[in-house]
C-alpha positions as CSV (number, residue, x, y, z in Angstrom):
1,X,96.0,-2.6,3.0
2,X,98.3,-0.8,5.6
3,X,98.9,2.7,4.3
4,X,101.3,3.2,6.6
5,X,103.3,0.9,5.5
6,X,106.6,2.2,5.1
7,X,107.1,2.5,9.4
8,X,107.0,1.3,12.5
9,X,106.3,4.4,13.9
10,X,105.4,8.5,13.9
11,X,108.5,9.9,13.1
12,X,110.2,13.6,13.7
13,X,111.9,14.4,10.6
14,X,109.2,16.6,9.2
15,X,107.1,19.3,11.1
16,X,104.1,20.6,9.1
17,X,100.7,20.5,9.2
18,X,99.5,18.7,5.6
19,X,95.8,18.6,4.8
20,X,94.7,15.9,2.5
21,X,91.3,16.5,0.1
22,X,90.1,13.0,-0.6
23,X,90.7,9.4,1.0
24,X,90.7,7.2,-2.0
25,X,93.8,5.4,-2.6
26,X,96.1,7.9,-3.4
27,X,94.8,9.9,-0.1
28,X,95.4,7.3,2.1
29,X,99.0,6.4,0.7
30,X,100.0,9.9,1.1
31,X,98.4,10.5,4.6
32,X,100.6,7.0,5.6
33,X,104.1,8.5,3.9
34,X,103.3,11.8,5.8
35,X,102.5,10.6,9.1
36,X,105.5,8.4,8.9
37,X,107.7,11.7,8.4
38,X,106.1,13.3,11.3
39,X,103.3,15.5,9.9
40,X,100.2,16.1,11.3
41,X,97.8,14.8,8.6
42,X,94.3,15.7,8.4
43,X,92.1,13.9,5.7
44,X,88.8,15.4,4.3
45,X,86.5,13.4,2.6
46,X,82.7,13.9,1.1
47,X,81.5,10.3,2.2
48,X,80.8,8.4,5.6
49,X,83.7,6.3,5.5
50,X,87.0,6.8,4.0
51,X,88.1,4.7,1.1
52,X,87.1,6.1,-1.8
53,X,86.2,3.8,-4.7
54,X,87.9,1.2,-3.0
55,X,85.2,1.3,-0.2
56,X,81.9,2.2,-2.2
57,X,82.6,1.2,-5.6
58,X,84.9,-1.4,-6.2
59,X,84.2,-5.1,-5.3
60,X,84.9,-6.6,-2.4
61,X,85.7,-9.8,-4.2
62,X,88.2,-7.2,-5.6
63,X,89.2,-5.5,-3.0
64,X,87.8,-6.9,0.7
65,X,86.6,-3.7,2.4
66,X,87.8,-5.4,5.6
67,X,91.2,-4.8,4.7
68,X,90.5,-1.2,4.0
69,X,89.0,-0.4,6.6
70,X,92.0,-2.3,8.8
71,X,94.4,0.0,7.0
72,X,92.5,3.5,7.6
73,X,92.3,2.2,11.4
74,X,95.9,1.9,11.6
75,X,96.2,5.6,9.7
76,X,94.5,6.9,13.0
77,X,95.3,4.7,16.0
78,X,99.3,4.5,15.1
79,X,99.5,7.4,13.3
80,X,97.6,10.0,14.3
81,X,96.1,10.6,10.7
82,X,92.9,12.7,11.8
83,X,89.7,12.1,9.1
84,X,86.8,14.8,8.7
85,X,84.1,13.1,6.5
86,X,81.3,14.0,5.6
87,X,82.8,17.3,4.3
88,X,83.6,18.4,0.6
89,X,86.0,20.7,-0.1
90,X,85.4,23.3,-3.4
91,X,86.4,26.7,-4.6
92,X,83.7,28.5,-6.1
93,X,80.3,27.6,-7.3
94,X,79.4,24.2,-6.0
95,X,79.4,21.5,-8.2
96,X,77.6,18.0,-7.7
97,X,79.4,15.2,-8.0
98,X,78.1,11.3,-7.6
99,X,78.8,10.2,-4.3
100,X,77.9,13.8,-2.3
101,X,74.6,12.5,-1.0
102,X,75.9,12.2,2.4
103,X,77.7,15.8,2.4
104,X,77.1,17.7,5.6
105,X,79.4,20.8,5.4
106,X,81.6,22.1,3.0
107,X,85.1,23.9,3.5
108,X,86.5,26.1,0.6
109,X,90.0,25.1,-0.6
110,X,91.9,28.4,-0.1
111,X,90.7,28.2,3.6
112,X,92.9,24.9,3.6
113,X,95.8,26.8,1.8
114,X,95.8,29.4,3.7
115,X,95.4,27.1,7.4
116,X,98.0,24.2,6.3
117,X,101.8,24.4,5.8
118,X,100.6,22.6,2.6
119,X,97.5,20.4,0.4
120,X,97.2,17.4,-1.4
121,X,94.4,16.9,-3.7
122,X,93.5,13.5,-4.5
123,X,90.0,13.8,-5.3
124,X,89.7,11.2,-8.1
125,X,87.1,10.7,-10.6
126,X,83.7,10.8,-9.1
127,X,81.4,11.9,-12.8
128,X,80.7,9.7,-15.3
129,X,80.8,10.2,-19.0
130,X,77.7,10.8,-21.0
131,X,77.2,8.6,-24.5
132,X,75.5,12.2,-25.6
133,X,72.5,10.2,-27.8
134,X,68.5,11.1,-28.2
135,X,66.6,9.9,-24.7
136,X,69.8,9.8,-22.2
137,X,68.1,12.1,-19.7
138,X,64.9,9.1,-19.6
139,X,64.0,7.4,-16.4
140,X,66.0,4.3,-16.2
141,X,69.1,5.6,-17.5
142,X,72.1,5.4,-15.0
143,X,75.6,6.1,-14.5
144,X,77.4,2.7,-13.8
145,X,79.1,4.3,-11.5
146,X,76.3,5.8,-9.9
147,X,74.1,2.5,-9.9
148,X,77.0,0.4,-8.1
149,X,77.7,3.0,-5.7
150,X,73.8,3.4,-4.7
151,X,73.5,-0.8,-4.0
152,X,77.1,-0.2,-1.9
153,X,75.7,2.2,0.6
154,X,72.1,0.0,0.8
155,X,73.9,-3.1,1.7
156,X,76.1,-1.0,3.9
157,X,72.6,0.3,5.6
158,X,73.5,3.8,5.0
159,X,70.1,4.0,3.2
160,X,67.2,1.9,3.3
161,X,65.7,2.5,0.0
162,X,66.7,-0.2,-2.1
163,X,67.7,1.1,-5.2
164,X,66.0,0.9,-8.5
165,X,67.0,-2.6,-10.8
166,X,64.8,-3.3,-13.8
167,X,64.2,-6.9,-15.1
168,X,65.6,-6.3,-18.5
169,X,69.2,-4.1,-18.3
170,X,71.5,-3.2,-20.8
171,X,75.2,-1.8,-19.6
172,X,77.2,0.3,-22.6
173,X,80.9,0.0,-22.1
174,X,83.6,-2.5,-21.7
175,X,85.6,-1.4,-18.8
176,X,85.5,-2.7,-14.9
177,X,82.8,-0.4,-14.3
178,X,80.9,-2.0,-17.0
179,X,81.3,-5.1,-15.8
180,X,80.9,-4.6,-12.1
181,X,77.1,-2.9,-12.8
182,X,77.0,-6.3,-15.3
183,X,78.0,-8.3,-12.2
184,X,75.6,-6.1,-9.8
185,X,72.1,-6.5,-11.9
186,X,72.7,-10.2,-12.3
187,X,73.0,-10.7,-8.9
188,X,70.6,-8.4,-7.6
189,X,68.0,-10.5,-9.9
190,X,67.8,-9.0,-13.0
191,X,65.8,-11.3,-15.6
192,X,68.4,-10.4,-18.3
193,X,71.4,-8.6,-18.6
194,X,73.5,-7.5,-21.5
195,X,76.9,-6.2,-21.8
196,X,77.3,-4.5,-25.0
197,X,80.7,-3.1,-26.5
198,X,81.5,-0.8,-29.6
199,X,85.0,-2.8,-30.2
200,X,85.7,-6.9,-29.4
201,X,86.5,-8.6,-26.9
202,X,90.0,-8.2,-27.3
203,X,90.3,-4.6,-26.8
204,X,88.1,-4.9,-23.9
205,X,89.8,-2.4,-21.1
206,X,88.2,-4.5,-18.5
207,X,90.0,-7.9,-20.3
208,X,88.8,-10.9,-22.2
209,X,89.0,-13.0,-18.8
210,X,86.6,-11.0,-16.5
211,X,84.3,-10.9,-19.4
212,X,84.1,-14.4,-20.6
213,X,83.8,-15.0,-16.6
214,X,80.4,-13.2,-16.9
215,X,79.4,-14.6,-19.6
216,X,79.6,-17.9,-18.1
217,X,77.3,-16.7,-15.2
218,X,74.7,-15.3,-17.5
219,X,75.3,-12.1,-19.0
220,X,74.7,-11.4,-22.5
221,X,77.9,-10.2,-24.7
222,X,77.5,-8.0,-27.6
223,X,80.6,-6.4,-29.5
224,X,81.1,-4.4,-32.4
225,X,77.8,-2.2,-31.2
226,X,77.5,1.5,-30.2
227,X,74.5,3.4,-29.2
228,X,72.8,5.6,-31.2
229,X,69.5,6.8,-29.5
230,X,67.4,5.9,-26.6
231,X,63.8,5.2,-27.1
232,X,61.4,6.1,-24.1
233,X,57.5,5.6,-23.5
234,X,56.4,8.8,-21.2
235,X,59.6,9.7,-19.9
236,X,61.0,5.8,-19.2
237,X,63.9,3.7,-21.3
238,X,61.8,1.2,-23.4
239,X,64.6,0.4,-25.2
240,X,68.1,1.3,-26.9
241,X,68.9,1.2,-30.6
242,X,72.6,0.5,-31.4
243,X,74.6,0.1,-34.8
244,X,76.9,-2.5,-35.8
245,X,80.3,-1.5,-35.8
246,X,84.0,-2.6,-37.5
247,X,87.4,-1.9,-36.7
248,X,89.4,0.3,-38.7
249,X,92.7,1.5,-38.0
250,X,94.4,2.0,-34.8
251,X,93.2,5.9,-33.6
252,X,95.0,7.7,-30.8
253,X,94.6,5.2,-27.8
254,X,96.4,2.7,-30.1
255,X,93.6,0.2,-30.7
256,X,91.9,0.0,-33.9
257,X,89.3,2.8,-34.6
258,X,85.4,2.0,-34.0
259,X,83.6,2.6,-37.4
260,X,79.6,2.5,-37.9
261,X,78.2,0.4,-40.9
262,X,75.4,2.5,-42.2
263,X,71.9,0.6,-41.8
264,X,72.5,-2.2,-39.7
265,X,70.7,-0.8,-36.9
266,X,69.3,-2.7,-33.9
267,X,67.1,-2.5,-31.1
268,X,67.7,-4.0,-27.3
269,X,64.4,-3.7,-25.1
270,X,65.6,-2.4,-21.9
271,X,64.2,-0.9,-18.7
272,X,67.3,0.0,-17.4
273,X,70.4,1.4,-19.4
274,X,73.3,1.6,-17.2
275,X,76.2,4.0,-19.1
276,X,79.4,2.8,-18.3
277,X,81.8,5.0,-21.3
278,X,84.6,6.4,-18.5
279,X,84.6,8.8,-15.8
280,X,86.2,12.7,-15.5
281,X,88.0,14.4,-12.8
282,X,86.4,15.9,-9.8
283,X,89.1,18.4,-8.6
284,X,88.0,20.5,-6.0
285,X,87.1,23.5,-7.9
286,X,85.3,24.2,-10.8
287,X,87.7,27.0,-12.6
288,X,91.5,27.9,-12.7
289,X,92.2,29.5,-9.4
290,X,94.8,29.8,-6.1
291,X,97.3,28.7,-8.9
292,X,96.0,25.8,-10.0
293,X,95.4,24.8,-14.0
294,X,93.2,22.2,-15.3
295,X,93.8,20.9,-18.7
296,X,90.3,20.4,-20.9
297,X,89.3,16.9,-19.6
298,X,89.4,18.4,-16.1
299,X,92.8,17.2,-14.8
300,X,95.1,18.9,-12.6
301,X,98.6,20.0,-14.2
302,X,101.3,19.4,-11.6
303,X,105.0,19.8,-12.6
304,X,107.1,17.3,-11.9
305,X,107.3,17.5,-8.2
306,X,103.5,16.7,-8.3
307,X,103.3,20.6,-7.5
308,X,99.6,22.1,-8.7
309,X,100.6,25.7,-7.0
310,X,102.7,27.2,-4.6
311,X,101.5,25.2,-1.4
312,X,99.3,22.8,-3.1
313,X,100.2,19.5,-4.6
314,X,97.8,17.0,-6.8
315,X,98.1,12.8,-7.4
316,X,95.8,9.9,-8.0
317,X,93.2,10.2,-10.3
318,X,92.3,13.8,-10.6
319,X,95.9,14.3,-12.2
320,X,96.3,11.0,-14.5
321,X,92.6,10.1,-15.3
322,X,91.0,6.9,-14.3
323,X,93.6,4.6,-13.5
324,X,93.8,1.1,-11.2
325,X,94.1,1.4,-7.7
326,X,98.0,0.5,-7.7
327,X,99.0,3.7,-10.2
328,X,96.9,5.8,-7.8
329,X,98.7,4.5,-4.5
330,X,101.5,4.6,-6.6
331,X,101.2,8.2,-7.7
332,X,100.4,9.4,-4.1
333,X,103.3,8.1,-2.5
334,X,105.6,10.1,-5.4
335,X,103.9,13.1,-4.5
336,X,104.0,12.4,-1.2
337,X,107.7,12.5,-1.2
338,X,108.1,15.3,-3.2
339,X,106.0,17.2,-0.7
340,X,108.3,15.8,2.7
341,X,111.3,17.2,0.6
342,X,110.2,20.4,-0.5
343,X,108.5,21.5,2.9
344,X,111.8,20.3,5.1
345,X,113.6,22.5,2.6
346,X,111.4,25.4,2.8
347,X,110.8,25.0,6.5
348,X,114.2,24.8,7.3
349,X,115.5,27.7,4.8
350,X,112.0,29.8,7.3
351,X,113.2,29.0,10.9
């Protein structure tokens, strides 16, 4: 994956100082556009390594972390693209997101604004969505998200606690997180594992192939289910009731609408329940400020230069929602761009 794709070498054309919030996909693409028009790019980033997702989420089997890594190393050594991990940036009240166990320092945002020529915030989507049922708060109730990430960094020897698995684990959701944690507990060892969807296979976001994949390796598919409660014994998961589900008419997302069939309620022991329903926008501040509007799921509004405020510009996740990694490189180079053209204009129009 070489982020920098797009030259041989630094070039001259644009002289500005650009800081980047966030090295997911989107980050990295930018920081390569930039550093290829001649800014100085500097890349902050909550977690040890950059990458994003791509690094402590997503699969290698997906996307080899080898290549990653090979791309970010060409970012600095060609480029000059400068990375300060380790370091979250936020305006206001802190907020914790997943991933900000390894968070050493933290930089406010208007400190960037007001130190760069211009910012990019490509934060992504590091909360998950809760199912908002009876018991979700038990012991043994995870984030998918959460649960993947945590086995990443322990196989990466940032920790050395082995995370928690369970013998008996149910996953909620039908997307590729759902399916990665899936993938992770039957691997790890889990006894059982079951993958349990409130529409069919066919309307699967993750896809009928990767599910039927699973299925041949072991896991347990349920459609037409959605949860209704969690049951707990002292403060742990025992188990999860669901009810049975059928497909109405199509709502807003186009696919048919989820309906519940009154009393065909089950129950799926469990001692682990990993929630895997979507994830929401982490932009770097918690309310409206330096500019900057956020619609009610969280999202950054940009115009359509990719333009959040006067000097600070938003792509990648935090502006679309969760996406694949292609839309997000995709949607930082655009805003990349945009930036190079509108800070040659307004530097030239200054000097």
């Amino acid at each position: 994956m070489k982020f920098g794709f797009m030259c041989r070498e630094k070039g001259s054309e644009l002289r500005a100082r650009i800081a980047i919030v966030g090295a997911g996909p989107a980050g990295l693409a930018a920081a390569g556009l930039l550093a290829c028009k001649g800014a100085d790019v500097d890349v902050y980033d909550k977690l040890p390594h950059p990458g994003g997702m791509m690094m402590f989420v997503i699969p290698s089997t997906r996307i080899p972390k080898e290549s990653v890594i090979e791309g970010v190393e060409d970012l600095e050594r060609r480029l000059g693209v400068k990375f300060i991990l380790r370091t979250k940036v936020f305006e206001g009240e802190p907020r914790h997101d997943e991933g900000d166990e390894f968070v050493q320092n933290t930089v406010s945002l208007s400190k960037l604004v007001e130190e760069y020529d211009a910012v990019l915030i490509a934060t992504g989507t590091w909360r998950s969505r809760k199912m908002g049922i009876e018991g979700e708060e038990a012991e043994g109730v995870y984030p998918a998200l959460e649960y993947i990430y945590k086995w990443n960094i322990y196989d990466m020897k940032l920790v050395t606690e082995r995370p928690y698995l369970g013998k008996r684990v149910v996953v909620v959701g039908g997307g590729l997180s759902a399916v990665d944690a899936a993938e992770v507990a039957l691997h790890r060892g889990a006894e059982e594992v079951y993958l349990v969807y409130r529409r069919t296979i066919r309307e699967a976001p993750a896809g009928e192939y990767e599910i039927r994949r699973l299925v041949r390796e072991g896991v347990n598919w349920i459609e037409l289910a959605q949860p209704t409660k969690i049951i707990t014994e002292n403060g742990f998961v025992k188990a999860i009731e669901f009810v049975r589900m059928k497909l109405g008419e199509p709502d807003e997302s186009g696919r048919p609408r989820p309906i519940p069939i009154p009393g065909s309620e089950f129950q799926l022991e469990a001692d682990t329940v990993l929630v895997a329903v979507g994830e929401l926008p982490t932009p770097p501040l918690s309310t409206e400020a330096l500019g900057i509007r956020m619609d009610k799921r969280g999202r950054i509004q940009v115009d359509r230069f990719w333009r959040a405020s006067e000097k600070v510009f938003a792509a990648g996740d935090v502006v679309t929602g969760p996406s694949m990694v292609g839309r997000a490189v995709g949607s930082g180079l655009r805003a990349a761009r945009a930036m190079s053209s509108i800070l040659r204009r307004s530097l030239r129009l200054s000097s």
